[in-house]
ZAGUKOL-967513 format. One record per residue (C-alpha): residue number from 1; z, y, x. Coordinates in steps of 0.2 Angstrom, whole numbers. Example, Ala and Ser with C-alpha at 12.3 -4.5 7.8 and 13.67 -1.06 7.14 Angstrom:
<i = 1 z = 39 y = -22 x = 62>;
<i = 2 z = 36 y = -5 x = 68>;
//
This chain:
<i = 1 z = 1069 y = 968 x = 391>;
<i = 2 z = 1087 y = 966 x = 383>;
<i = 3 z = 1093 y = 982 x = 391>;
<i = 4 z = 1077 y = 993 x = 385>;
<i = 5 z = 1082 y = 988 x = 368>;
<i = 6 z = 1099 y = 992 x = 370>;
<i = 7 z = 1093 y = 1007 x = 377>;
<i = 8 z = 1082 y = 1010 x = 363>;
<i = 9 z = 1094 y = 1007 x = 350>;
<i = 10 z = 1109 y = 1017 x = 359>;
<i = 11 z = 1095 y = 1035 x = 359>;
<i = 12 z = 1091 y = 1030 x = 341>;
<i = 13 z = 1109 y = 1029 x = 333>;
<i = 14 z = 1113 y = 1047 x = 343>;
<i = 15 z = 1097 y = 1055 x = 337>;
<i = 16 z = 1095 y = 1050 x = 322>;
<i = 17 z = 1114 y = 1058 x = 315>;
<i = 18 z = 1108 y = 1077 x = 322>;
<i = 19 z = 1087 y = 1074 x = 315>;
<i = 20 z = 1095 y = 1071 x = 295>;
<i = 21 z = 1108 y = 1086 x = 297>;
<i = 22 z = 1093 y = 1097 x = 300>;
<i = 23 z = 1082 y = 1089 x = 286>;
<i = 24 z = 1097 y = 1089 x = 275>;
<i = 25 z = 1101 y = 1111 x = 278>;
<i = 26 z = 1083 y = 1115 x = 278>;
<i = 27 z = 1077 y = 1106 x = 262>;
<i = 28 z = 1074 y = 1119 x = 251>;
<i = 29 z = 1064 y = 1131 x = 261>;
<i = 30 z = 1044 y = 1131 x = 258>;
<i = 31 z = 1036 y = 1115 x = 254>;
<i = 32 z = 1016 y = 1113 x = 262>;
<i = 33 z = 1005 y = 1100 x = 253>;
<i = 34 z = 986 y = 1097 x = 259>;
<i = 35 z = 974 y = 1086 x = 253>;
<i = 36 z = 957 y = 1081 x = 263>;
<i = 37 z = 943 y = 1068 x = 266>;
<i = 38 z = 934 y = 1064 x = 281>;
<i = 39 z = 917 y = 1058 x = 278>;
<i = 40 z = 907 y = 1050 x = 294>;
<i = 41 z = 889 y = 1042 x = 292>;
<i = 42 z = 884 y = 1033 x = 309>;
<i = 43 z = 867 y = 1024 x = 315>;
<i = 44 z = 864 y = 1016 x = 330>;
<i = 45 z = 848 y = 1006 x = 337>;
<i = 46 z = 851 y = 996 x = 351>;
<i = 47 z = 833 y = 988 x = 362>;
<i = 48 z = 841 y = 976 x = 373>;
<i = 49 z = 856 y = 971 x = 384>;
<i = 50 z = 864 y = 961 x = 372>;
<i = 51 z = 872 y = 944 x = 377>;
<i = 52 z = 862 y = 928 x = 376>;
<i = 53 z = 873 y = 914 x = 367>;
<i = 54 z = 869 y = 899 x = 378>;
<i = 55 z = 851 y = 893 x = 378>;
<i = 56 z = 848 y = 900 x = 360>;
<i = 57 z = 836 y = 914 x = 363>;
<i = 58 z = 840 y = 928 x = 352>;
<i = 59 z = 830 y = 945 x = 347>;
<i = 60 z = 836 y = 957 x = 358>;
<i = 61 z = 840 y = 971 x = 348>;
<i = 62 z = 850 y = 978 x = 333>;
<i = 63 z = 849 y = 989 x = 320>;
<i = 64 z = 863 y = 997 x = 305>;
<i = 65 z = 871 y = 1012 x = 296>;
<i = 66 z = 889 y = 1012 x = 294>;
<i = 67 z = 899 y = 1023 x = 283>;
<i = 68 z = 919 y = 1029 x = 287>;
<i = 69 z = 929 y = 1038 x = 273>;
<i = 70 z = 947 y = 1043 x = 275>;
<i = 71 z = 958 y = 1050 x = 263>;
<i = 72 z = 970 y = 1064 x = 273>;
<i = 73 z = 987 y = 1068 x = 263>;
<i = 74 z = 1000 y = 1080 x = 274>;
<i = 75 z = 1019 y = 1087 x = 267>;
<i = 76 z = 1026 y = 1099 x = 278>;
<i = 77 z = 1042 y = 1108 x = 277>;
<i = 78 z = 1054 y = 1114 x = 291>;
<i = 79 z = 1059 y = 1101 x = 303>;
<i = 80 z = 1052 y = 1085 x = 292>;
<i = 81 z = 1032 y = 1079 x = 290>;
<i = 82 z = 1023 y = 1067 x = 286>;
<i = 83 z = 1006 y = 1060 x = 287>;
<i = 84 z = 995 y = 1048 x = 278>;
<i = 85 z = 977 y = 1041 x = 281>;
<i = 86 z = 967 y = 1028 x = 268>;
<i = 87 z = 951 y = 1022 x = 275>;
<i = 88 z = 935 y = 1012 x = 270>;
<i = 89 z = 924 y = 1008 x = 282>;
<i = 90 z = 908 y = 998 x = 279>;
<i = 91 z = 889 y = 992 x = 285>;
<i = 92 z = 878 y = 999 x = 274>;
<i = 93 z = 875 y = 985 x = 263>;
<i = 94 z = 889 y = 974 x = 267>;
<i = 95 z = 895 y = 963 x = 253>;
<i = 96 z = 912 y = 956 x = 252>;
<i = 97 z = 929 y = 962 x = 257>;
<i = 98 z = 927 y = 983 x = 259>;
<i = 99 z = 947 y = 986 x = 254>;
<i = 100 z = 955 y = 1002 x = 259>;
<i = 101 z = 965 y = 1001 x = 275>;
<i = 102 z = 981 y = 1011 x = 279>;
<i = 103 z = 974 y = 1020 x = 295>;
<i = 104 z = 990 y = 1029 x = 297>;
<i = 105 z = 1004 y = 1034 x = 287>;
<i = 106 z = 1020 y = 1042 x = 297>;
<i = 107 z = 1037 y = 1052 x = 293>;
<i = 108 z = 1043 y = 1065 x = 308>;
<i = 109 z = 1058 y = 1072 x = 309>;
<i = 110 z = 1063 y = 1085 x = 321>;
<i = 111 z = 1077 y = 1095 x = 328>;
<i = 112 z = 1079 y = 1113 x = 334>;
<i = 113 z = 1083 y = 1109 x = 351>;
<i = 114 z = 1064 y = 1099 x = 351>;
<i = 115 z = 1073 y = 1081 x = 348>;
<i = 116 z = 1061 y = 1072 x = 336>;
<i = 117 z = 1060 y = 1056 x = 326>;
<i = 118 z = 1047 y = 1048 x = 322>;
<i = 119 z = 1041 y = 1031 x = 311>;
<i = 120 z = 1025 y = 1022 x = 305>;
<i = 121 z = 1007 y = 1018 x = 309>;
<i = 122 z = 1002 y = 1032 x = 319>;
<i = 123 z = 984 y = 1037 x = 330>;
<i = 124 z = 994 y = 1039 x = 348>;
<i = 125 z = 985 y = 1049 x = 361>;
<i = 126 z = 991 y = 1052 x = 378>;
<i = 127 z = 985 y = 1063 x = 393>;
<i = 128 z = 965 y = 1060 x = 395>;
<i = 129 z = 967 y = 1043 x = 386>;
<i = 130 z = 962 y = 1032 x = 397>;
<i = 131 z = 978 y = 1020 x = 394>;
<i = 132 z = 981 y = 1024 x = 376>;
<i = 133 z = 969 y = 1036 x = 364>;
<i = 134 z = 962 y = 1034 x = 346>;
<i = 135 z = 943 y = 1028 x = 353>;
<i = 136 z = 937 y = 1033 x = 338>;
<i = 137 z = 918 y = 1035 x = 344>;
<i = 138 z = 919 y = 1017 x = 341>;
<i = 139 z = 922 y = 1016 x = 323>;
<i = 140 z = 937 y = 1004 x = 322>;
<i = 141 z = 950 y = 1020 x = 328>;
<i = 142 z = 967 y = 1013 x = 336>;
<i = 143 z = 983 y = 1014 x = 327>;
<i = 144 z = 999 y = 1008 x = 328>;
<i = 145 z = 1018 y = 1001 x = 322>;
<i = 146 z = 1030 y = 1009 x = 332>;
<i = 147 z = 1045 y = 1019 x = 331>;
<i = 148 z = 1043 y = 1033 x = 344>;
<i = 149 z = 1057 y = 1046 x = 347>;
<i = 150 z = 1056 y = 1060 x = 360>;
<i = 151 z = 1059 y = 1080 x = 367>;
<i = 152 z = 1047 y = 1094 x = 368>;
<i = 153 z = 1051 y = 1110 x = 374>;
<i = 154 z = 1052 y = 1122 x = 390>;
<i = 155 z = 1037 y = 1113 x = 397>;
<i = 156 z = 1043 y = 1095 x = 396>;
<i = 157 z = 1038 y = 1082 x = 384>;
<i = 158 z = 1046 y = 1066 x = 386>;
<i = 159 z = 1042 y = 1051 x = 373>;
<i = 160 z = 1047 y = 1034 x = 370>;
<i = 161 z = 1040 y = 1021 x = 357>;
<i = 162 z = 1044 y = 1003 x = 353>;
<i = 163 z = 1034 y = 993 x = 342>;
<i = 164 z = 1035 y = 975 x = 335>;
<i = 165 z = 1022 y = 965 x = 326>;
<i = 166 z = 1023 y = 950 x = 314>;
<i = 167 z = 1010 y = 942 x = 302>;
<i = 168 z = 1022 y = 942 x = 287>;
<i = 169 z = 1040 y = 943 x = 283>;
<i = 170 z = 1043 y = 924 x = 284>;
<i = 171 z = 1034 y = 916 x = 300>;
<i = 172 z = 1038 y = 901 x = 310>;
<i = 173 z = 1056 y = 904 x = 317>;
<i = 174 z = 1049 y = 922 x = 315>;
<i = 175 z = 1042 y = 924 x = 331>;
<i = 176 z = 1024 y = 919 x = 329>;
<i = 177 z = 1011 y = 933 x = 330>;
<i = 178 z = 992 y = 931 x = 331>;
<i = 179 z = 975 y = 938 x = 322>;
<i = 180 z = 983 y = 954 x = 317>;
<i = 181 z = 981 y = 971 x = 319>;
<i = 182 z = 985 y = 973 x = 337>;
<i = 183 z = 985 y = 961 x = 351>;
<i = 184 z = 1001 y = 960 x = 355>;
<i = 185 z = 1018 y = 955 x = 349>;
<i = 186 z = 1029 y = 969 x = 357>;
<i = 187 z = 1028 y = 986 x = 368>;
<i = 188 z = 1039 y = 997 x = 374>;
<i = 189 z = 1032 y = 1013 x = 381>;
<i = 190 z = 1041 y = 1028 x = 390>;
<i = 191 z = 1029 y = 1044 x = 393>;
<i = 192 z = 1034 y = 1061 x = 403>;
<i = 193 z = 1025 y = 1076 x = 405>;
<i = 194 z = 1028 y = 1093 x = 412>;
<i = 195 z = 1020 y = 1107 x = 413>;
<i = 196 z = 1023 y = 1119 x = 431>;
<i = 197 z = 1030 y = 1137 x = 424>;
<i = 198 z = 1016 y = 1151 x = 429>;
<i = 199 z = 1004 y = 1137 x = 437>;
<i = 200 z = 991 y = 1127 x = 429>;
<i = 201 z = 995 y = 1109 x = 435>;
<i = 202 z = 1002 y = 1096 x = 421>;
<i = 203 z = 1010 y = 1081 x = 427>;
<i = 204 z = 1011 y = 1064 x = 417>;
<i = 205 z = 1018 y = 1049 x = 421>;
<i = 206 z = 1017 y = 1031 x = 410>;
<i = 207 z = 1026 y = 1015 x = 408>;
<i = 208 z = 1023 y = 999 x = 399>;
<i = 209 z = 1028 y = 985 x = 393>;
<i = 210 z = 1016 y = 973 x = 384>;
<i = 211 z = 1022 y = 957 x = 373>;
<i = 212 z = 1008 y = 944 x = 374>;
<i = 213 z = 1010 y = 928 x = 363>;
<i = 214 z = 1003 y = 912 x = 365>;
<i = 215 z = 1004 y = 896 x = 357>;
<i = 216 z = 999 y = 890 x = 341>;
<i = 217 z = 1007 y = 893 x = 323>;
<i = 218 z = 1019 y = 879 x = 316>;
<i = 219 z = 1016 y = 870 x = 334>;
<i = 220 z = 1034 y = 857 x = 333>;
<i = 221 z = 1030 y = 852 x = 349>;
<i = 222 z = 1027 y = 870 x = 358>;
<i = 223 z = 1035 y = 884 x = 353>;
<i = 224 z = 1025 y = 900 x = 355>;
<i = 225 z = 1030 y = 909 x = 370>;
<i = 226 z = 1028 y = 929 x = 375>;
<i = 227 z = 1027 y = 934 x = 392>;
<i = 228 z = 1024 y = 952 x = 397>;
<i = 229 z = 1014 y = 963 x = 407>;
<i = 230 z = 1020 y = 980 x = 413>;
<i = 231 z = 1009 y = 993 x = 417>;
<i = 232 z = 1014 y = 1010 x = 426>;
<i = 233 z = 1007 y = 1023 x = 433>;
<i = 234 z = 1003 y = 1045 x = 433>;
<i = 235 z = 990 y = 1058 x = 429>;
<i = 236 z = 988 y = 1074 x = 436>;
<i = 237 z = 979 y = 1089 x = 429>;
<i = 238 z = 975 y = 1105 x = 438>;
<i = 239 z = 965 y = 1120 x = 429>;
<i = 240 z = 964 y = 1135 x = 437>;
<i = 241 z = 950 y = 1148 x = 427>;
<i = 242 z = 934 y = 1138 x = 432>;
<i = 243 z = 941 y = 1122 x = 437>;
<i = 244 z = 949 y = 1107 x = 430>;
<i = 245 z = 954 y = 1091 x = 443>;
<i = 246 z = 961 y = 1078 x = 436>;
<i = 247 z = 965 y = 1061 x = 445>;
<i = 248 z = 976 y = 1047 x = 440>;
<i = 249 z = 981 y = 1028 x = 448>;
<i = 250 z = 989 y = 1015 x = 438>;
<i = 251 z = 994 y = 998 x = 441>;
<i = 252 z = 997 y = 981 x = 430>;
<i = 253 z = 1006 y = 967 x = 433>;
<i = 254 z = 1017 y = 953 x = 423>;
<i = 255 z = 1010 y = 939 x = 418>;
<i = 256 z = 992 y = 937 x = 408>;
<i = 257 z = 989 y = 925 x = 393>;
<i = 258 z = 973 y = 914 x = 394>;
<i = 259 z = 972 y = 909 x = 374>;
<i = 260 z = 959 y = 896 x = 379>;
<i = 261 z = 965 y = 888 x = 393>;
<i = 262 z = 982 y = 888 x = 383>;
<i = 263 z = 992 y = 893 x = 399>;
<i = 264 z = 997 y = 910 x = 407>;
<i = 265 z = 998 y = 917 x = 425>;
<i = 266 z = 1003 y = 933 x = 435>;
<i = 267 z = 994 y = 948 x = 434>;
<i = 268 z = 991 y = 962 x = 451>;
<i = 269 z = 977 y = 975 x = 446>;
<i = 270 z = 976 y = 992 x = 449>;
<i = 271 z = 966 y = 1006 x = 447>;
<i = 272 z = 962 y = 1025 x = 453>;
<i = 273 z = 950 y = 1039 x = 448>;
<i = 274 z = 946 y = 1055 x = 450>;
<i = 275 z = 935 y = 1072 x = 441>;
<i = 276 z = 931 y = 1090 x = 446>;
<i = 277 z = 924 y = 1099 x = 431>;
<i = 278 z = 916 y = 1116 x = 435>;
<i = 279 z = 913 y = 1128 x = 420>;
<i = 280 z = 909 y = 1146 x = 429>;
<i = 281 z = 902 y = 1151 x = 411>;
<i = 282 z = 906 y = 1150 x = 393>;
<i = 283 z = 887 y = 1143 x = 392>;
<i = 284 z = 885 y = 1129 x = 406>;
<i = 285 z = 896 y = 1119 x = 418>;
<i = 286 z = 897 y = 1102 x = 430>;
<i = 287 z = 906 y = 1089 x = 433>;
<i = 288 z = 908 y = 1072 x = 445>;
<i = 289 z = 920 y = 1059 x = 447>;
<i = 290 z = 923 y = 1040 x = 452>;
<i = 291 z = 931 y = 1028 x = 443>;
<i = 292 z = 939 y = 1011 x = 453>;
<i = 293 z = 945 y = 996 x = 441>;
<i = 294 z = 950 y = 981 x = 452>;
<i = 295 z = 940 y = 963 x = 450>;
<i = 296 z = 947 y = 946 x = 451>;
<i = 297 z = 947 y = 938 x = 467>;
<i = 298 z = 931 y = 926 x = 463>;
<i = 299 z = 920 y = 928 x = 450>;
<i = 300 z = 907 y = 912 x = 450>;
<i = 301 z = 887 y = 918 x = 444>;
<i = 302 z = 879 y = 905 x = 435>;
<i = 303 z = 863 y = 904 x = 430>;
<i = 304 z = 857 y = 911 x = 413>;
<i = 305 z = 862 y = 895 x = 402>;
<i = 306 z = 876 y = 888 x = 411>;
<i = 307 z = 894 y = 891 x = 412>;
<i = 308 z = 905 y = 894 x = 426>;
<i = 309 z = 924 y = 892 x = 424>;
<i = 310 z = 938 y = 895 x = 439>;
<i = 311 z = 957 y = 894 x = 434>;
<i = 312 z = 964 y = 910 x = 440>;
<i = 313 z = 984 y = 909 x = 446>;
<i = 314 z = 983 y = 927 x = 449>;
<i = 315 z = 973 y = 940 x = 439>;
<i = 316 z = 966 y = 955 x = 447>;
<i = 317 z = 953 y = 962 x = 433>;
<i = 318 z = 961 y = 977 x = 428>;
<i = 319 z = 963 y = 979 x = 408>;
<i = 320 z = 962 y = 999 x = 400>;
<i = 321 z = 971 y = 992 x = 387>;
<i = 322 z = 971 y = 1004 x = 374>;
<i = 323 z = 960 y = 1019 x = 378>;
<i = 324 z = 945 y = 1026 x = 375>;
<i = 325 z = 932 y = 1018 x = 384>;
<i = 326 z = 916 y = 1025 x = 379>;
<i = 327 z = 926 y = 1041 x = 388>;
<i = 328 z = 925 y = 1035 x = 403>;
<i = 329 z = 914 y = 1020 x = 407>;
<i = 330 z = 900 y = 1024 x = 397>;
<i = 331 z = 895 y = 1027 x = 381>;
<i = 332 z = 887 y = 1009 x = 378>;
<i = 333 z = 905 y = 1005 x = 381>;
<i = 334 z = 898 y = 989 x = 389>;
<i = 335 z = 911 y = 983 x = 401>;
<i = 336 z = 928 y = 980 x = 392>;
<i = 337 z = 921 y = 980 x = 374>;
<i = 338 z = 911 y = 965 x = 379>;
<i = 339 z = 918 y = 948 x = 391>;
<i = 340 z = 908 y = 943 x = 405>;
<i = 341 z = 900 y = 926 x = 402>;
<i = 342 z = 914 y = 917 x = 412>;
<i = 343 z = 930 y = 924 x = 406>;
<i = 344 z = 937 y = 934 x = 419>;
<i = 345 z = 932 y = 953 x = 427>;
<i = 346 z = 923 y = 956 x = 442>;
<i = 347 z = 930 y = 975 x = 441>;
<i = 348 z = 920 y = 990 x = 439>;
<i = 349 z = 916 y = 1005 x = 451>;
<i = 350 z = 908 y = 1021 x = 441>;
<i = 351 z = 903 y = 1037 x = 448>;
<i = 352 z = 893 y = 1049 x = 439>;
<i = 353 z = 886 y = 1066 x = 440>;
<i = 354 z = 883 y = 1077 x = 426>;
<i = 355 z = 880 y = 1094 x = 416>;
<i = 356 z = 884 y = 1101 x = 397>;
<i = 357 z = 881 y = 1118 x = 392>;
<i = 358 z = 880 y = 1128 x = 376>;
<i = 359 z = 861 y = 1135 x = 376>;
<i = 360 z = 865 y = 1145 x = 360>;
<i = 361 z = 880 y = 1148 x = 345>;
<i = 362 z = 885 y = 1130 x = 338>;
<i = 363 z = 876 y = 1119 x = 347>;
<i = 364 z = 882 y = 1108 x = 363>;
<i = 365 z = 873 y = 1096 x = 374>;
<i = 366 z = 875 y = 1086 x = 390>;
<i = 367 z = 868 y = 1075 x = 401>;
<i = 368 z = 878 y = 1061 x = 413>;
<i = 369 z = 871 y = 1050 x = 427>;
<i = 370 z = 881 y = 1033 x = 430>;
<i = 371 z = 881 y = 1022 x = 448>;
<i = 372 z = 889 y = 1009 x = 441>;
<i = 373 z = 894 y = 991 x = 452>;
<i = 374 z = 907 y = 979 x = 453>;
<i = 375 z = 925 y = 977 x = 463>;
<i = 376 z = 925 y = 962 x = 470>;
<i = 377 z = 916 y = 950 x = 482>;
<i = 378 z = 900 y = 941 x = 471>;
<i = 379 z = 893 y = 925 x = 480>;
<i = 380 z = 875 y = 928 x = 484>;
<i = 381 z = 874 y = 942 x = 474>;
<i = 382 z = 876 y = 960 x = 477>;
<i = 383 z = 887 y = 972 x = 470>;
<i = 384 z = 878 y = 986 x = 461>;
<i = 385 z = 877 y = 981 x = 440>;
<i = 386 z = 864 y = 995 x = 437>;
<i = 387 z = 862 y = 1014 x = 433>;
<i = 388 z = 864 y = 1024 x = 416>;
<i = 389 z = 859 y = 1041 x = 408>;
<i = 390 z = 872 y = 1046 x = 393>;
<i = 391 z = 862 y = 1061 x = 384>;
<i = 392 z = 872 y = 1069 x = 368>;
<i = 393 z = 870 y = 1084 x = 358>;
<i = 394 z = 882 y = 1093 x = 344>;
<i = 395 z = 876 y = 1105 x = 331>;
<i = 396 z = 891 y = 1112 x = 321>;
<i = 397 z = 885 y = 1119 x = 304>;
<i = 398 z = 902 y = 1126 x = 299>;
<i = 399 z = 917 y = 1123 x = 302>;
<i = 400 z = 921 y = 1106 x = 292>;
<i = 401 z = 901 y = 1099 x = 296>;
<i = 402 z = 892 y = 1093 x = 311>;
<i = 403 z = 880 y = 1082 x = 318>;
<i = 404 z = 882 y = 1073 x = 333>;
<i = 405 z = 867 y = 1064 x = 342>;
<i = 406 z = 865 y = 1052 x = 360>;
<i = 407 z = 852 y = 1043 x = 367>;
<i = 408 z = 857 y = 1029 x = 383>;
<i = 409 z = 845 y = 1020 x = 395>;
<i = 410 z = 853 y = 1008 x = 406>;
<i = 411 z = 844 y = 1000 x = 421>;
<i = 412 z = 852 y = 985 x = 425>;
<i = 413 z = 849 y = 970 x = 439>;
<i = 414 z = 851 y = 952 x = 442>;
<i = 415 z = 868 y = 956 x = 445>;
<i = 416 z = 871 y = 964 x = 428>;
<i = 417 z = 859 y = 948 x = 420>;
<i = 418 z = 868 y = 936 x = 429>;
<i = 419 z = 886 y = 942 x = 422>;
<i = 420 z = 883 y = 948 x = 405>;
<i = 421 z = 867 y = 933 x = 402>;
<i = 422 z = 856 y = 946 x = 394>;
<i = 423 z = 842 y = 952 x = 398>;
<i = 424 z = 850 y = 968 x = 406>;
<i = 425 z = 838 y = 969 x = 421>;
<i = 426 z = 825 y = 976 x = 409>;
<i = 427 z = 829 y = 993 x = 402>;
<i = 428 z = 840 y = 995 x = 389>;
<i = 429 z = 840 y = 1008 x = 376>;
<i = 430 z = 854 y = 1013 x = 364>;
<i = 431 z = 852 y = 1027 x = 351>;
<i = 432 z = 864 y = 1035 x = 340>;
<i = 433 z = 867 y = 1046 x = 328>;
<i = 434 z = 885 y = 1053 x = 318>;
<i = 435 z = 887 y = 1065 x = 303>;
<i = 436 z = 905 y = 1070 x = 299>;
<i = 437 z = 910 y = 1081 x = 285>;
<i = 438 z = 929 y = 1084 x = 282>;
<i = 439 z = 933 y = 1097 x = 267>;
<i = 440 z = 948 y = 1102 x = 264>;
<i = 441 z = 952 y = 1099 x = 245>;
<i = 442 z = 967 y = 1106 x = 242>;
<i = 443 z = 984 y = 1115 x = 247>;
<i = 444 z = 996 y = 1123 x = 241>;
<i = 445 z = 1015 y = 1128 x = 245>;
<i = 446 z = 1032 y = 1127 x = 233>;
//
């Protein structure tokens, strides 16, 4: 860890001299200044597979509007930008704290060579964001502290970001980090991508390093420690007219932090997936796929009430950390948003089937089937958690107004009821609806 921040700070202090000399000669060229708001009204009704809370017996269903607006501001001139987003998001009829929120708020400076600089809290988004993207379909969109440099040109990208969370300025000894904005306490991420001259693959590969703190604030006794987890991996993308293949493989390991058991252990996860999209028309296409996530060794199945507990020296369950679920798992989202009633992962095996087309000028529609099971061994019980159907449609008015729409059924079974304690072997049914207008208010040049 000492060296990547020497690294890091040895790529910063020679960047950084070159970036300001271009800001610097290109100052007084023309000044772009935008204004805009991003307004998104979303309902959901949900009828079942919602957890049970021990032997209370809850109404298994759930309705509420929520409203999201963000105030966009850009400034852009020749080889510096920068970027800010305020947002308010509420429940209809919330009371209490609805403060604005910084959502993201950046400076970028760039070179003519493609070097680039860039600070702040920024949305980051990388190849199909399985590992890191902005899951904004879930309302709370991920951003983050970092400090990110990189090089774009001639069909490589190559980034690298460091980030470093605290609770205030002042904290015991400085190092103790918890209940904030993000769940850990450092990362260190290198990214390369590169596009194949005259040939449509893209090639992408990751590497992590995650900072997980445990212990507990002004703790005499313990000091809070941070132990990390590394995650590395690639992504392939192939897209010839009416094709797209994209497969990647990633794996985890480090050391995990277990909050309640106060205690932490090694981590060896992996996982793989695959998609073929067919699009022979502008109007209709296909596409299939598999998804592999790796389970813990032993996952105990209790019956609904009880709770089942085994202490882990090794973790298996592998963790999307930052991504955008609802992408790829889903659209309930229902297996990494949501713990499974003992702690730990039994893993997850998804394959699905589906179509989308474009029947007519501004609307969309699609349709996806979901096989979805566990990874791992389950005593006495079998392996397959259920099927689902994701159906979504998009209407786009104009340009800056839309309204998006999706209606799920999940068929679960025992397995599913005896993980998640809900009544998941019924049907479920999750309905949604989002309406996002984004005007542009103002812009103007100087």
């Amino acid at each position: 860890m000492k060296k990547l921040k020497t690294l890091t700070i040895l790529v910063v202090s020679l960047l950084l001299p070159r970036l300001s000399v271009c800001a610097q000669t290109d100052s007084t060229k023309v000044n772009n200044l935008s204004f805009g708001l991003n307004f998104l009204t979303h309902g959901e009704i949900v009828r079942g597979g919602l957890p049970k809370e021990g032997d209370v017996v809850l109404d298994d269903k759930s309705n509420f509007l929520l409203g999201r607006t963000r105030l966009i501001a850009d400034y852009e001139r020749p080889y510096l930008q920068a970027h800010a987003v305020i947002e308010n998001k509420a429940v209809w009829g919330m009371s209490g704290d609805m403060a604005l929120n910084l959502y993201e708020g950046w400076v970028k400076m760039t070179a003519k060579n493609g070097l680039f600089a860039q600070v702040g809290r920024i949305a980051l988004s990388y190849d199909d964001e399985r590992i890191i993207g902005t899951n904004d379909f879930a309302m709370a969109s991920l951003s983050h502290d970092v400090f990110r440099v990189g090089y774009e040109g001639y069909g490589h990208k190559a980034h690298a970001f460091f980030a470093y969370n605290q609770n205030a300025e002042n904290v015991y000894k400085s190092t103790y980090y918890a209940g904030g904005s993000q769940p850990y306490k450092t990362m260190l991420t290198a990214w390369y991508h590169y596009d194949l001259p005259k040939f449509p693959l893209g090639v992408s590969l990751l590497f992590m390093n995650v900072g997980l703190q445990s212990g507990e604030q002004g703790n005499q006794k313990k000091e809070p420690s941070t132990v990390y987890q590394q995650l590395y991996g690639g992504y392939v993308n192939y897209h010839p007219k009416y094709l797209t293949l994209e497969a990647a493989y990633y794996r985890q390991g480090g050391r995990f932090v277990d909050p309640l058991m106060k205690t932490d252990g090694k981590i060896t996860a992996w996982m793989a997936s695959a998609k073929a999209t067919v699009k022979p028309s502008d109007y209709y296409g296909f596409t299939a796929g598999y998804d592999y996530l790796s389970g813990d060794d032993y996952v105990p199945v209790t019956k609904p009430g009880q709770f089942g507990m085994v202490l882990h020296d090794v973790a298996r369950g592998f963790t999307p950390l930052y991504g955008s679920r609802t992408k790829f798992y889903g659209m309930m989202d229902y297996f990494y948003e949501q713990a499974y009633i003992n702690g730990f992962t039994p893993g997850l095996q998804n394959a699905y089937v589906g179509a989308f087309g474009r029947p007519f000028a501004k609307f969309e529609c699609s349709a996806t089937y979901h096989y979805l099971a566990v990874a791992t061994e389950l005593t006495k019980m079998n392996k397959t958690l259920g099927h689902s159907i994701d159906i979504m449609a998009q209407y786009t008015f104009t340009k800056d107004i839309s309204l998006a729409a999706g209606y799920t059924m999940m068929f679960g079974t025992e397995t599913m009821d005896a993980l998640k304690q809900g009544n998941s072997s019924k049907t479920a049914r999750w309905g949604w609806a989002s309406l996002v207008i984004s005007p542009r208010l103002f812009t103007t040049k100087f």
